[in-house]
N, C-alpha and C positions, 0 to 999 in steps of 0.2 A: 598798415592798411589805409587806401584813399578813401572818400569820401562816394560814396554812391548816389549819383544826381540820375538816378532812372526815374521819367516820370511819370510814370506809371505807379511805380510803388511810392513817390511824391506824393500823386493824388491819393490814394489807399490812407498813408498816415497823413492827411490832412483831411479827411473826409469820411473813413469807416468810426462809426461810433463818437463822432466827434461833434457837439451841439453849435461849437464857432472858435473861431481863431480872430485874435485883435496882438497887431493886424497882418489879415491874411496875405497883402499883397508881398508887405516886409518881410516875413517868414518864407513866403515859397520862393522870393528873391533869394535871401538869404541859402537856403536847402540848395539852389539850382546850383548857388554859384560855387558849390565846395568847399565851402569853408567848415572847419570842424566846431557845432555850438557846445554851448554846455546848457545840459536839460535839465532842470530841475524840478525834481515832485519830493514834498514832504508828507511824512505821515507822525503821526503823535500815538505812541506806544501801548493805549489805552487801552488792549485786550491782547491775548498769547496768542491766539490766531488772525490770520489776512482771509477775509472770505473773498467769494469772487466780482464783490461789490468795488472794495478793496483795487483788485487784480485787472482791473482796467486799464486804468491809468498806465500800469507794472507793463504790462502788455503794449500798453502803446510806447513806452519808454524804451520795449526789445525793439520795436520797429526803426526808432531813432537810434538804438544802439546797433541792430545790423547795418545802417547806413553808415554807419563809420563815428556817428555822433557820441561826445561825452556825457553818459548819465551820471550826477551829480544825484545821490537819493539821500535824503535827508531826513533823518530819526531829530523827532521834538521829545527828545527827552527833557527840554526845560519846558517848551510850549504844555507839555501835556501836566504839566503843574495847574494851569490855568485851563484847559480846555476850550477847545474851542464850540463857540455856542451857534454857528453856521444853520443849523437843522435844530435845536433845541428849543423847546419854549420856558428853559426856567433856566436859572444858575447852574450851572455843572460841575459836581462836587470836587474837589481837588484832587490830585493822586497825590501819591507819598511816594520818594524815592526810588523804596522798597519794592514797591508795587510796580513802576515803569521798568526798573531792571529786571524783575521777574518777567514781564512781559516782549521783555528785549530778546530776551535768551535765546529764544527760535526763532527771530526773524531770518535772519538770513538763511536759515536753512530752506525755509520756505520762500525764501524769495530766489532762491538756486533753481527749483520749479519753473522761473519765468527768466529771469536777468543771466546774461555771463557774470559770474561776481569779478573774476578776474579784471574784465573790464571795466568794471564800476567804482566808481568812487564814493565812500560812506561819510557821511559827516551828522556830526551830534549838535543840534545849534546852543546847548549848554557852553562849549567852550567860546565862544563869544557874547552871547545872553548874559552868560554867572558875569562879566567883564564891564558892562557899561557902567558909567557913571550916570551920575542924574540929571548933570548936565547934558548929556547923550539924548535921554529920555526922554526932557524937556522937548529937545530940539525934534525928535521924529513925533512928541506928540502933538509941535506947534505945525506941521503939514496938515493939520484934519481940523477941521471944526467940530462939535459936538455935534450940529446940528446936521451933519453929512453920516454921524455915526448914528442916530436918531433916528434918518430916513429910511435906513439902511432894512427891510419889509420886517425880519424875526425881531429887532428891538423895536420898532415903529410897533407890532401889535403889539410887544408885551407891557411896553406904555401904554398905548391905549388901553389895556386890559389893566392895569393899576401894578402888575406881574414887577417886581424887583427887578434890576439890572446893574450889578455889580460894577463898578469904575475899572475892577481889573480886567472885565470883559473888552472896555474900549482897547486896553492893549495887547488883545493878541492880532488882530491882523497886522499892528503898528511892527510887532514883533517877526511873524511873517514877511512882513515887508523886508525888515531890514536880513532876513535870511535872504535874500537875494542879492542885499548888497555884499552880503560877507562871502558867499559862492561864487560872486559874479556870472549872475544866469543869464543868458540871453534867452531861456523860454522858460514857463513854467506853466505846469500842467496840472489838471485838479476839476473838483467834479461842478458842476452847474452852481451850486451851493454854497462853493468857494468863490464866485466871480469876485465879491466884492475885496476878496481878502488879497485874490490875484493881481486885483486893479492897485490896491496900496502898494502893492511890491512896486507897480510902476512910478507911481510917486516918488516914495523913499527915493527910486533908484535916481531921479532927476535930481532930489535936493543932495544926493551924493557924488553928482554929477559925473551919475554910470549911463550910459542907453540903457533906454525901458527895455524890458525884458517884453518879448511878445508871449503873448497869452491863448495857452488850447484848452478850451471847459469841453470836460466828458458827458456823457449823457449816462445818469446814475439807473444804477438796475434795483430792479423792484426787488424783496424778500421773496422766502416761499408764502407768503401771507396776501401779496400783494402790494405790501406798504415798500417804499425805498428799504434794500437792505441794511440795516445797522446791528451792531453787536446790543442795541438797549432793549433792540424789539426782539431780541432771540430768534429773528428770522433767517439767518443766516447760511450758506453753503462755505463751511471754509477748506481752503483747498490742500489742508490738511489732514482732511475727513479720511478716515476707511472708502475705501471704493465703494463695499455695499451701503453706506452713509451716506456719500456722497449720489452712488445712482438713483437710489432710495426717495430722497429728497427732491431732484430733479423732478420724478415722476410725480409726486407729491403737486406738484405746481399747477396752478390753472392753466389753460391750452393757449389764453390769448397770451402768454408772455412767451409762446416759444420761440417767435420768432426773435423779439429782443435779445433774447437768450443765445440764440443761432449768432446774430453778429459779432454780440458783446464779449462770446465767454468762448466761442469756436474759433477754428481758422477756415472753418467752411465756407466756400467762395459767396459772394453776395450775388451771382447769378444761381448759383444753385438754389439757396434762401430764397430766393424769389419765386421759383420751381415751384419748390415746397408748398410754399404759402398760396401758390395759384390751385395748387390738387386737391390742400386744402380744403377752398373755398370752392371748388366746384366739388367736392367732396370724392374725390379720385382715391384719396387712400384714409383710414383709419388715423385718427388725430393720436389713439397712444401707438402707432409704430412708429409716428415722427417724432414722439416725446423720447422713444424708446433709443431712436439714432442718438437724439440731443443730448442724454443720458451717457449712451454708449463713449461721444466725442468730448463731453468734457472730464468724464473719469480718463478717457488715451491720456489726453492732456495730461495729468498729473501724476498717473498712476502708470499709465503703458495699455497698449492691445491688449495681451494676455487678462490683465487686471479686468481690464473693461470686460472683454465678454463673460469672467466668472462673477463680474458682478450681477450683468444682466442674467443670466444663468442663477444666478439665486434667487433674484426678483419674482422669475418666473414661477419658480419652485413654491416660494411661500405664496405670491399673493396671485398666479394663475392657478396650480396647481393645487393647492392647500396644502403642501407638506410643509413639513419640520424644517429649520435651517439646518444646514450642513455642520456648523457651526454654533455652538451657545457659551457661554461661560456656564460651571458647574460653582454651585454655592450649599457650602456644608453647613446646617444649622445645628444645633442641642435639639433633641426631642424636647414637644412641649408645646402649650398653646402661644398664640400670637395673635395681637390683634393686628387684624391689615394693614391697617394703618402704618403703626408701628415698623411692620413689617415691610413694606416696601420701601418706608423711606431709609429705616437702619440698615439695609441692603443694596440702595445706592438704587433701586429698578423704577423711584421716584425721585426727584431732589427734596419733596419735603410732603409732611405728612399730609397741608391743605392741598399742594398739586395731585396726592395719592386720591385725595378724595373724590377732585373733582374728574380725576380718569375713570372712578367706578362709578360714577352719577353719568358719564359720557359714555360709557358703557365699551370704556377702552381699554377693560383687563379681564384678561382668560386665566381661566388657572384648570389645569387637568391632572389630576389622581393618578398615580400607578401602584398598584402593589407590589409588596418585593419577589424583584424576580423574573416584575414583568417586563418586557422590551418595550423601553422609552418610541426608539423610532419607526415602530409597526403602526404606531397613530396618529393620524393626519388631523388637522388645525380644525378642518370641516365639522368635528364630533364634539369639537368644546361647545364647554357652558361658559356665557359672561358672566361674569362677577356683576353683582346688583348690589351688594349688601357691604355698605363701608364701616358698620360697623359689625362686619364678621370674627370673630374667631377662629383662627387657622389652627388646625392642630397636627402636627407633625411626628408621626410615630418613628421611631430605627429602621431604618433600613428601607420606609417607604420614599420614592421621590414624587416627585411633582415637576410640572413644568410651569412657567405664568409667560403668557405674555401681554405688556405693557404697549400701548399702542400700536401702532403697526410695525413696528421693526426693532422693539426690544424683547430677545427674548432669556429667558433664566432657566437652568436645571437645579434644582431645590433636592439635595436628597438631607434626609433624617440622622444622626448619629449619636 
């Protein structure tokens, strides 16, 4: 396969969702003139799932990868020893091994969602990291001054703030860097956050006396919360998720992020997005039918058409409609009392007895009675009582079920035995 120099789709991957390129005139020379680059984007193993914070970058990597270009993706199974502290305001506690190989397990399957894998090339920067000498180390840590790592805005406040700052933190971009010497990148891609870590690769790559890698920073997407998405903040959509998880969430979200959403996470053209956002604002159509599109396009994405519309198709059920999911897991207890507490969290319907708590103070759990015998789904959502009382006693007779549900889209069938 040639190299695709249409420049049309040129501008697209230089320009959708892309905050700047250094430098842009070298790159799009580069792109015109057919030559095949090697892309490089790293990620550090630190969670089992890629949300679609994540899946940007992945995404723009297809774009370079249908052009004909080599993606180069790079698993920091040594970096994520260290982590990186890019977005953090404190130390970041270490992983263990252990911990990154379990979280390695599914990447690729999940990155089969976005990338040809066939085409791609994987590399682990362990096999050249575990390798240097100190003599090595020295020599990439005499490119930097302390005081360039100092200025650098996340260590500049947390000095200022009196905040620790670890010595092993100055070497991971050091460490970063020299992943570009070892792939020999000519680009590398990464989010706004990462600029400074992208700029040392360029260094490194001179005092190794490779060409600077040019450099494309992403423009990061916000959580469902509103905050940039991270796996710390638990705000996250990973594209992993069940379809009705996944639509679920979307919908969740404030109305001013759809449009970012539209660019970043769809392939919905950016004349249309702009359509959208004009009917919008002169109030032409209902802001949740366009959440409901946005919803619709990024479950296709991962899941498929089919998927998508039975996702939307549930949404409707439970939170227009008031009925029951289609679907619940069934959970058999021993007859007997419970405290709430207790009880949702030894049931998995809370992660922990303080989160149980604070969902019945928020007044974000239902639980409805049936007698034995009676038809679970003749009763719609409309007729529940909230739970107010966290320190309830549940008591669960044979053969009686129940239903709960736990904030907006978990729900349990509870029968007695």
């Amino acid at each position: 396969m040639g190299i695709d120099t249409d420049p049309r789709k040129i501008k697209e991957l230089l320009e959708r969702g892309v905050e700047s390129v250094i430098v842009r005139e070298n790159l799009e020379k580069r792109l015109k003139s057919g030559s095949k680059l090697r892309v490089k984007f790293g990620i550090d193993p630190t969670a089992p799932s890629i949300h679609l914070g994540n899946a940007i970058p992945i995404w723009k990597l297809r774009q370079f990868q249908d052009l004909g270009h080599q993606i180069v993706f790079l698993i920091g199974d040594f970096t994520a020893r260290i982590g990186d502290t890019s977005d953090k305001t404190a130390i970041r506690q270490p992983m263990s091994e252990e911990e990154i190989a379990g979280n390695m397990k599914t990447y690729k399957d999940q990155l089969g969602k976005i990338l040809d894998l066939d085409k791609t090339e994987f590399v682990y920067n362990s096999h050249w990291l575990d390798r240097l000498t100190y003599k090595e180390i020295l020599n990439l840590q005499s490119q930097f001054t302390v005081a360039q790592m100092v200025e650098r805005e996340n260590f500049h406040d947390r000095y200022k703030a009196g905040k620790p700052i670890g010595l092993q933190e100055f070497s991971y971009p050091l460490m970063q860097g020299y992943d570009s010497v070892a792939v020999k990148a000519d680009i590398e891609i990464g989010g706004t956050d990462q600029t400074f870590n992208l700029l040392a690769g360029r260094e490194i790559q001179r005092a190794y006396a490779q060409e600077p890698q040019d450099i494309m920073t992403l423009t990061l997407l916000e959580g469902t919360d509103g905050r940039k998405m991270s796996k710390s903040y638990g705000n996250v959509i990973n594209i992993a998720d069940a379809p009705d998880d996944m639509f679920g969430k979307v919908m969740s979200m404030a109305d001013e992020l759809m449009a970012r959403y539209f660019i970043l996470c769809t392939k919905v053209s950016l004349e249309e997005i702009k359509s959208m956002e004009k009917d919008l604002k002169d109030e032409k159509v209902n802001p949740r039918d366009i959440k409901a599109r946005l919803a619709r396009e990024i479950v296709k994405i991962y899941h498929g058409e089919e998927e998508a519309r039975k996702a939307e198709d549930e949404f409707n059920k439970i939170f227009r409609d008031k009925e029951m999911p289609s679907e619940m897991p069934e959970i058999k207890v021993e007859s007997g009392e419970y405290q709430i507490l207790d009880f949702l969290a030894e049931n998995k319907l809370a992660p922990s007895k303080t989160e149980a708590k604070r969902l019945i103070m928020q007044n974000a759990v239902k639980i409805k009675l049936f007698a034995s015998g009676q038809a679970v789904a003749a009763e719609q959502l409309k007729n529940w009582q909230v739970e107010k009382d966290w320190q309830k006693t549940l008591e669960i007779k044979k053969g009686e079920k129940m239903i709960i549900q736990v904030g907006k889209r978990k729900f349990a069938k509870i029968t007695g035995v």
